[in-house]
Structures are given as structure tokens and as C-alpha cells.
C-alpha positions in Angstrom: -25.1 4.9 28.4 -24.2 4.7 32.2 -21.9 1.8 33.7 -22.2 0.3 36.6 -19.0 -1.8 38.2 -19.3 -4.3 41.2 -16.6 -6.4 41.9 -16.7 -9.0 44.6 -13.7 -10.9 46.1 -12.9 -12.9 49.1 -12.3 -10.9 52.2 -9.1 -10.6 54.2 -8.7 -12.7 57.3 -9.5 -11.6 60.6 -6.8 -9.5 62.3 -6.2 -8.7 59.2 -8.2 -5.0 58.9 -6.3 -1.9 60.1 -2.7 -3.2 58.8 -1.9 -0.5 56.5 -3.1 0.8 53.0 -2.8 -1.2 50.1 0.7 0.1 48.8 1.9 0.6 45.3 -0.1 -0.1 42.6 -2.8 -2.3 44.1 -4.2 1.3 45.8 -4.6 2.8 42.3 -8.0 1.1 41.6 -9.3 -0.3 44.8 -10.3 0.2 48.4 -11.7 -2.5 50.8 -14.7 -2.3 52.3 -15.9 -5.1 54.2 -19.6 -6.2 54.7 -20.8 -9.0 57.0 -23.7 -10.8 54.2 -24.2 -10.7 50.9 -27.8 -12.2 49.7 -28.6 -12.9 46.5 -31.8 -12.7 46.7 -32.7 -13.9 43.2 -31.6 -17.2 44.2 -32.6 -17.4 47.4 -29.4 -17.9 48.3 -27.5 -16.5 51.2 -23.7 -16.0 51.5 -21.9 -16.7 55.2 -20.9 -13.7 57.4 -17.6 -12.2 56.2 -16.9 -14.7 53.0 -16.8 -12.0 50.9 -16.5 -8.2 50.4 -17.1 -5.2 47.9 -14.2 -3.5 46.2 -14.5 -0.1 45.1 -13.0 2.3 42.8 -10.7 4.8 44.5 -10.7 8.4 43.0 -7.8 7.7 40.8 -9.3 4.5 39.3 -12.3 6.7 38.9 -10.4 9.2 37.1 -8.8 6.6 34.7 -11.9 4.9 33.6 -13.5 8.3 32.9 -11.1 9.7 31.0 -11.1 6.2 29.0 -14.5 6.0 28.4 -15.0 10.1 27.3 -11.9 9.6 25.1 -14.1 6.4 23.4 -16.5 8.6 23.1 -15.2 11.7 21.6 -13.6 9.2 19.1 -16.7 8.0 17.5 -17.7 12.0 17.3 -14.0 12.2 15.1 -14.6 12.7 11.7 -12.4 10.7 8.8 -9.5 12.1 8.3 -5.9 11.0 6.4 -4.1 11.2 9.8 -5.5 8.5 12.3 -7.8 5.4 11.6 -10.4 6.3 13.9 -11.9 2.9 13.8 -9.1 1.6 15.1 -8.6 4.7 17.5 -12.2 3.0 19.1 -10.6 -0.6 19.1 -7.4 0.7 20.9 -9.3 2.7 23.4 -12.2 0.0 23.7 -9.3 -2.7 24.4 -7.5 -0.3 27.4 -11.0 -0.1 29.1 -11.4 -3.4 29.2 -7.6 -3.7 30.2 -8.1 -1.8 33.1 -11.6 -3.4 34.5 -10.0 -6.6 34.2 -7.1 -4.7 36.0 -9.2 -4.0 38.9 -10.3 -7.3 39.7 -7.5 -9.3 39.0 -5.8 -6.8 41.4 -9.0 -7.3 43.6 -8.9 -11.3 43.6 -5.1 -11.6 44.4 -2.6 -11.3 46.7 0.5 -8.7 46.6 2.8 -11.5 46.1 0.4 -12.4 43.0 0.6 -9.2 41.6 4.2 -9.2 41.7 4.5 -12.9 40.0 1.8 -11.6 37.7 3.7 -8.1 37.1 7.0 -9.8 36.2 5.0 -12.3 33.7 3.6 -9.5 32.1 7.3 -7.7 31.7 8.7 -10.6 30.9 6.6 -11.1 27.8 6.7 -8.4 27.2 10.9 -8.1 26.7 10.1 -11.3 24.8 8.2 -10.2 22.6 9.9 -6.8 21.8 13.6 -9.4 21.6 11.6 -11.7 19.2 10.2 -9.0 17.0 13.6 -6.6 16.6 15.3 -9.9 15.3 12.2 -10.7 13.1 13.4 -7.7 11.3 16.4 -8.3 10.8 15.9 -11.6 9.5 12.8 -10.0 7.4 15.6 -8.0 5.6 18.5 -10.9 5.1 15.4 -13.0 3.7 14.6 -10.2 1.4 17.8 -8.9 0.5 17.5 -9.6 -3.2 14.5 -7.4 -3.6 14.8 -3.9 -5.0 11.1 -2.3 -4.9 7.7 -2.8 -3.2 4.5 -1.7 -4.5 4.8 0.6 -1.9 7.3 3.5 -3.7 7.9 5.1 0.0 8.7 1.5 1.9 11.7 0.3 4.0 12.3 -2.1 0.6 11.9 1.2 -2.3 14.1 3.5 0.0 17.2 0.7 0.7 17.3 0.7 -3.6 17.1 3.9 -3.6 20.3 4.5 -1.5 22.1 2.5 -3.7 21.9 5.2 -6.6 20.6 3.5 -9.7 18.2 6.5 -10.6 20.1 9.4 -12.4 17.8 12.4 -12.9 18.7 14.6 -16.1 18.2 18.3 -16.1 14.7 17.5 -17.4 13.4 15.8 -14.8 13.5 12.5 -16.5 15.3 9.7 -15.8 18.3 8.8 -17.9 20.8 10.4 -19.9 21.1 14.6 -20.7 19.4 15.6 -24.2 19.4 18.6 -25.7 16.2 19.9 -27.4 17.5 20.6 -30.3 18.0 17.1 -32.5 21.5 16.5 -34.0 21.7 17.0 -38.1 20.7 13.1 -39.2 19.0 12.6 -36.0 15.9 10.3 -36.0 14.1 10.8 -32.5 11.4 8.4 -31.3 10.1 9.6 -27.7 8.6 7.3 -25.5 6.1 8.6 -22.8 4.9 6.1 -20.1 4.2 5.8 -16.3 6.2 4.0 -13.6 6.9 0.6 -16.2 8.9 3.2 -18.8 10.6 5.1 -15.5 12.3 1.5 -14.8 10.4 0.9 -10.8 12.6 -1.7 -9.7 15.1 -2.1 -12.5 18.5 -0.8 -13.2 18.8 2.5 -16.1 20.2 -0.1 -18.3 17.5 -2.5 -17.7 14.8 -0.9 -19.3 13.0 -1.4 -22.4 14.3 1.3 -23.9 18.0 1.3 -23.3 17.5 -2.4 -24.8 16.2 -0.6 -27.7 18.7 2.0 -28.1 21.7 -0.6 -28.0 20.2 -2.4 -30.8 19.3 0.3 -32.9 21.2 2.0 -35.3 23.7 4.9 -33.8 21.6 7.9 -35.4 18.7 6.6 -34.1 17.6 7.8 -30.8 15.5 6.8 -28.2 14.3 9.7 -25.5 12.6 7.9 -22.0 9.7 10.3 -20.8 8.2 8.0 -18.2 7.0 9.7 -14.8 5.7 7.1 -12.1 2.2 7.4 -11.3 1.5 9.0 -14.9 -2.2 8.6 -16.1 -3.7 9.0 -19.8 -4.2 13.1 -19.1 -0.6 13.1 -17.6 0.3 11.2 -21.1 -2.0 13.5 -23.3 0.1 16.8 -21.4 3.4 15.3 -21.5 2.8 14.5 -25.6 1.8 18.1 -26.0 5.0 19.0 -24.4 7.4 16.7 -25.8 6.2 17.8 -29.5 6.5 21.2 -29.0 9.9 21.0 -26.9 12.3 18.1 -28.5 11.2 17.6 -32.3 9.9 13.9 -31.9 10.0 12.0 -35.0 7.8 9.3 -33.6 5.8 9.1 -30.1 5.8 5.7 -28.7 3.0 5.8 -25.7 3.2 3.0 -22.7 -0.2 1.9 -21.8 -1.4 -0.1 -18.3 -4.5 -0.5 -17.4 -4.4 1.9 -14.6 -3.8 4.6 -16.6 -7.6 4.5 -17.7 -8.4 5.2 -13.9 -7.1 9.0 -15.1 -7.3 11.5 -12.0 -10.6 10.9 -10.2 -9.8 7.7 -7.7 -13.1 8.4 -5.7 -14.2 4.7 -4.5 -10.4 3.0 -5.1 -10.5 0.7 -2.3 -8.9 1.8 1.0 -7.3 -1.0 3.4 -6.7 -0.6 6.9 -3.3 -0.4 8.1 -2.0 -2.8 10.8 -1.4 0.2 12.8 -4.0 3.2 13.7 -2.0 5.8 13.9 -1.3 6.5 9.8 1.6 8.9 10.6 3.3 5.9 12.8 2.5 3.5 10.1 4.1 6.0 7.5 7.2 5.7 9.9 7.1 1.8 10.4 6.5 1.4 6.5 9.6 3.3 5.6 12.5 1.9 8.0 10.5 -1.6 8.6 11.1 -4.5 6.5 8.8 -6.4 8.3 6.4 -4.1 8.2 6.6 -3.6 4.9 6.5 -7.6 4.1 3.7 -8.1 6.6 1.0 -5.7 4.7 0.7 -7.5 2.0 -0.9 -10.5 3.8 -2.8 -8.0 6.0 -4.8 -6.4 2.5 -5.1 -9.8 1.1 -7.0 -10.8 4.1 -9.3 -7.5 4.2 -10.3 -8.6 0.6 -11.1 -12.0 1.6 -12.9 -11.1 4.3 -15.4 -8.8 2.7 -13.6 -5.6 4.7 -12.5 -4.0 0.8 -13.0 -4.7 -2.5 -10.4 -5.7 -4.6 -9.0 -3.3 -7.3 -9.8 -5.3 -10.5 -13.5 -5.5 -8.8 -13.4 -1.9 -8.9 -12.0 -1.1 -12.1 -14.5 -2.9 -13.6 -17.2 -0.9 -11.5 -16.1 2.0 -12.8 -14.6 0.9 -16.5 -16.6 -2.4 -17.3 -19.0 -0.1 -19.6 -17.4 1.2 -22.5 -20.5 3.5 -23.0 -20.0 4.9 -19.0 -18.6 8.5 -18.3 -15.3 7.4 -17.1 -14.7 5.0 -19.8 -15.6 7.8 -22.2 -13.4 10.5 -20.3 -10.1 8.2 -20.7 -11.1 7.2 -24.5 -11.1 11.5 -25.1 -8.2 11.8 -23.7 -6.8 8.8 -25.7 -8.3 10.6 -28.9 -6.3 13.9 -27.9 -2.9 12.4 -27.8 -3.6 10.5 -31.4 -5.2 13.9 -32.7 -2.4 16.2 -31.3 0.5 14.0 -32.6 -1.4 13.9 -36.0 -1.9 17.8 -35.9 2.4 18.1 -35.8 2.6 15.1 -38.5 4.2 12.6 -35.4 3.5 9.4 -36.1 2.0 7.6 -33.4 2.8 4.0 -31.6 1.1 2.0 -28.7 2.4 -0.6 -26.2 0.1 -2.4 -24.0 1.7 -3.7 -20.8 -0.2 -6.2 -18.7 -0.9 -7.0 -15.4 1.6 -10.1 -14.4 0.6 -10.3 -10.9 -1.4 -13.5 -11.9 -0.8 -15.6 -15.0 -1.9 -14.1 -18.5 -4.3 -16.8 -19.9 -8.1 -16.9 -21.1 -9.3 -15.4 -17.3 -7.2 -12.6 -17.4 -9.1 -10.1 -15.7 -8.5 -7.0 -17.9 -8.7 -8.5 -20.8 -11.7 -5.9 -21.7 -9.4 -3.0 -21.1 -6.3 -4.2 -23.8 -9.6 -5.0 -26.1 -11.2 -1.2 -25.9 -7.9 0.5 -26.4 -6.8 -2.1 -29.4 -10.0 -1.1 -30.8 -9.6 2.4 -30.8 -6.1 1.9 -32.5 -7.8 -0.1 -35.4 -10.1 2.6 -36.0 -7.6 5.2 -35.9 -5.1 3.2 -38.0 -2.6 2.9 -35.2 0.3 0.6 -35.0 -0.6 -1.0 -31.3 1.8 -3.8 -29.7 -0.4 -6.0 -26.8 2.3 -7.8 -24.8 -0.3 -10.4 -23.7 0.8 -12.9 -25.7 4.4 -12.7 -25.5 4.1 -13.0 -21.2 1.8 -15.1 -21.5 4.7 -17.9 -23.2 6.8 -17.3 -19.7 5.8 -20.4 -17.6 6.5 -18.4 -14.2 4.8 -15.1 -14.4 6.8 -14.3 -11.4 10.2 -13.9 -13.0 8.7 -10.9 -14.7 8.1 -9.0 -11.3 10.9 -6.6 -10.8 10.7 -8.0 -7.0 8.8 -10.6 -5.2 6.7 -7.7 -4.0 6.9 -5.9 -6.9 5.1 -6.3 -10.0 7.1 -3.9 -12.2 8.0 -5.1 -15.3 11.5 -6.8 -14.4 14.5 -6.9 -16.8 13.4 -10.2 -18.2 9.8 -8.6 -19.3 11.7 -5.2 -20.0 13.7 -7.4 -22.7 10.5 -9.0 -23.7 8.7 -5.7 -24.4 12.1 -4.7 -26.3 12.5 -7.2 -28.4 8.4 -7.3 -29.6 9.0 -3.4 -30.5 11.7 -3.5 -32.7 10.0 -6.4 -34.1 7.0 -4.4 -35.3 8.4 -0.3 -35.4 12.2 -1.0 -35.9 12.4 -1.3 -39.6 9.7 1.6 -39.5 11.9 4.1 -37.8 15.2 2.7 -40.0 13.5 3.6 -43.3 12.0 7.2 -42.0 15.8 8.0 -40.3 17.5 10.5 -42.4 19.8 8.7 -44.6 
């Protein structure tokens, strides 16, 4: 599509023609050329001699709308791809094109000594606006300096914790403590395999559900941590078949969230737009900006609520609300493998259902259906299943069990929680099965 530009401004006084070329940056775009009428023949209208005259574009303005408008259009020729947002690529170019027309006129309809008032406003807010952001930041991170996590595990917040060294790494790979494979004589081992709620995200070593467990246990009981963050029900059923034939479990205890029925397919999980285009200079802002970081979370919330994304229990239950459809059949198989293969090595076998806390737990929680399928599939294999619905559900602000205000990771008051509703229901279990 070809664009045509006219701009019209008032012409110079008389005398005024033949005093020089317009200097410095008012000769990028423009040159005058002055005509004695202009009609407007539509109207029937007819301008006076030398009111007005015709700017236009000189070869370098030329140049820098063409390159504008072929760069716009080799953009929307760019296919998706995990390094730039090409939609926004199309905004940012759309919005400098229009930049520089308005350039042209404004530079067209005003004087030098405009341009320079206008040139210094421009700078000015500029410096503003870079002063008023740098000590945003700054107060972004004294506001925020309690929290330990985001949901974001590579963020400005996740990488500040992370320098404070609360994760110690054993020669497994796991976090906590150094085991050795081989159980000590009178040793009763329970194992507990998990995601990112069982690694601690957000919580000191001690913190977690299952050093609580290990302090109040007897001293020949032991209690082995095998979470991994981002772990999924075949990442559980692979890391059961490795911890029974590597550390002689006497008891497997698996931690179960709901997106751990999402297994390894994510096709359709719901994308959000970054507040910046570029996704390797928002990878850069997200880890060393707190701001940033904090300012996101707003920014999806607002692409849900305007229609832009779904929201992630919407498509869960897309993809999970059947119990009879093929991914709710794929993660129940898997399921059925780690139940079978701990039953094959004669390991008894324990659940533990962690919610989602991000909203209160009461009648319209929204995965309800997902706790109910999985506590049904325990019942029919005779499984000993703990749902810690209820028990969060009795704390009157669901937000103290976040690890972080931008975290919803189990925090040490729901890690204490989940502790103290498993030793209620497998502790006197494990006592009577210990060697005596």
C-alpha cells in the first residue's frame, strides 16, 4: 500500500527566501518550497497569494521513512519465534513512523527557536523520567525486601535469595543433607519425592516439611528429600524407579500439585506478553529489576482480564476437566506406574495433596476435581492419601501460607501444616515398621 504525505504550513515572510539553509536538524526532513495559491477546489475555496506553502521530504527524510516502513513490513513476514515478540516489534516500529511524520510537521509548523524549546522539553522529560524510574527501583526493592522468591525462579527477587546461600546441594543433586545409599543397620528410610513444594522454593532447608518431620521423629528414622523444582508425574514415576533401586526406601511418600497432571506436553498453556518486545532484554530486566519483576504481575493479570490470554485454571480444565480425555488418562498411567512399581519392590506407598493457596480454599476451589480424581484412584488402590485442603482451608489469611507475597510456595507456616497432618496419619505407621 503506497503513502502519500503533504504537509502544508505557513510561509516565511517576505525578504525572508534566500537566507540560508535550514540548519541542524530542521534540514533532516524538510525543504521549502514556496507557491503563490493553493485552491481547494472541493470547497470552492481559494487560499490568498503566499499564505501558505508545501514542505517536502528531503532525501534523508526520504531515506528514514523508507527504511521504517520496509522494516514494518518485513516484521509482519517474521515468523514466531522465542527471541522477539514480533507483535510488539510491529507496535514499536508502527509508533516511530508515526514519530517521525509528526516530526516533520511539527518541525514544518515551527520556528527554530520552537524546536529548541520543544527539543529541551522533550530531554527534559526525558531525564525525568529516567530520574523517577532508577529511584522507583530502588524503592521497589526496600518495599520488597522481606520477600525471598517470585513465581518467576530466574527473577531479580529468586536470584537476591539465592545469593544469600540457603540451598545446599548434596552430591546427589538433591537438596539437603549427604546420604549414603547404603541404609545404616536399624535404619527405617521413608523417601519423599516431590516438585518445587518438597525442594523448599522460597523457604529455608530447615523450613521444610520434611526437616519438620525428621526433628520429630524418632532418631533411627529417616527422612530422604527428593524434590526437583519443576518435577511432573513422569518425572515422579522416573525418580521412584530410581530411588527404589538406588537407596533401599522403606516407604515412598509422593508430593502431589495439581500441575503435575499437566506432565510434559504444555502445548496451549497460555502465553502473556512481556512489557517489553525484545524477550532477551526482558530476560535481562527480569533478572536485575525489582520493578520489573513486581510490575508483571499486574501486566498478566490485565491480559487475562482483557480477553488477550486465558487463565491457567481455564486451561487446565480444557485439557484435564474429562477424566475419560487422553491427557487425563496419560497422567492417571503414569500415576498407576509409580503405585505398581513401588508394589513390585514391596515399598509401601503414601500420597500428599498440596493445594493451590493463591485464592482461598473453600467450596469454589477451582481444582477441586483434580484432588477428587487422584483421591479416587488412591481408594481403589488402597492407598493411604493425605488432601491438605482442609487443614489450609482453617487459616483465615491464605496469604500467610505464600512463601512470599509473590510467591505462592508453600511457606514455613503451610510447610508445618503439611508436617504436622503427616505424622498424624503415617507417623505411628513408620514407628511400628522401623526395626526395633
Amino acid at each position: 500500500m503506497a503513502i502519500r504525505l503533504l504537509v502544508v504550513r505557513r510561509r516565511e515572510p517576505r525578504g525572508s527566501e534566500g537566507k540560508g539553509e535550514a540548519s541542524g536538524i530542521e534540514g533532516i526532513f524538510h525543504k521549502k518550497v514556496d507557491r503563490a495559491t493553493i485552491s481547494v477546489k472541493n470547497h470552492g475555496m481559494r487560499l490568498p497569494p503566499g499564505l501558505l506553502t508545501v514542505a517536502s521530504v528531503t532525501p534523508l527524510g526520504t531515506a528514514t521513512l523508507a527504511t521504517l516502513g520496509i522494516c514494518l513490513l518485513a516484521a509482519d513476514l517474521l515468523p514466531e519465534n522465542r527471541y522477539l515478540d514480533v507483535d510488539y516489534l510491529e507496535y514499536t516500529l508502527s509508533v516511530s513512523l508515526g514519530g517521525a511524520v509528526l516530526f516533520m510537521a511539527l518541525q514544518d509548523r515551527l520556528a527554530a527557536a520552537e524546536l529548541r524549546r520543544l527539543r529541551h522539553r522533550v530531554l527534559l522529560s526525558i531525564v525525568t523520567l529516567a530520574t523517577a524510574t532508577v529511584a522507583a527501583e530502588f524503592t521497589t526493592r526496600w518495599l520488597y525486601r522481606d520477600v525471598t522468591t517470585s513465581a518467576n525462579t530466574g527473577s531479580y527477587f529468586t536470584r537476591r535469595w539465592l545469593r544469600t546461600g540457603p540451598i545446599q546441594m548434596n552430591p546427589a543433586g538433591f537438596r539437603g543433607p549427604t546420604y549414603s545409599d547404603a541404609k545404616r543397620p536399624g535404619v527405617y528410610r521413608i523417601a519423599v519425592v516431590g516438585d518445587s513444594f518438597t525442594f523448599g522454593n522460597g523457604v529455608r532447608q530447615q523450613d521444610r516439611y520434611t526437616e519438620l518431620m525428621q526433628t520429630r521423629l524418632p532418631a533411627h528414622l529417616e527422612v530422604l528429600n527428593f524434590g526437583a523444582g519443576g518435577a511432573n508425574t513422569p518425572q515422579h514415576y522416573a525418580r521412584v524407579v530410581r530411588v527404589l533401586g538406588e537407596v533401599q526406601p522403606d516407604f515412598i511418600l509422593l508430593q502431589w500439585y495439581v500441575n503435575d497432571m499437566e506432565d510434559d506436553d504444555t502445548t496451549g498453556r497460555p502465553e502473556f506478553r512481556s512489557l517489553v518486545p525484545f524477550r532477551s532484554l526482558h530476560h535481562w530486566l527480569s533478572r536485575r529489576s525489582a520493578l520489573y519483576d513486581v510490575a508483571s504481575v499486574p501486566w498478566a493479570e490485565l491480559q487475562v482480564a482483557l480477553g488477550v490470554t486465558r487463565s491457567y485454571p481455564e486451561y487446565l480444565f480444557t485439557r484435564l476437566g474429562d477424566p475419560n480425555g487422553n491427557d487425563a488418562l496419560i497422567d492417571k498411567r503414569f500415576l498407576m506406574g509409580i503405585i505398581d512399581a513401588c508394589r513390585t519392590a514391596r515399598v509401601p506407598l503414601g500420597v500428599v495433596l498440596f493445594p493451590d493457596t493463591e485464592m482461598p480454599i473453600d467450596e469454589s476451589y477451582r481444582f477441586a476435581y483434580l484432588h477428587d480424581r487422584v483421591l479416587n484412584t488412591c481408594a481403589e488402590r488402597e492407598l493411604s492419601c493425605v488432601d491438605l485442603r482442609e487443614d489450609f482451608a482453617q487459616v483465615k489469611d491464605h496469604r500467610t501460607l505464600w512463601a512470599s507475597r509473590l510467591d505462592h510456595h508453600p511457606s514455613a507456616r503451610a510447610n508445618a501444616i503439611a508436617a504436622e497432618r503427616i505424622l498424624h496419619t503415617f507417623a505411628a505407621t513408620w514407628v511400628a515398621s522401623a526395626p526395633k
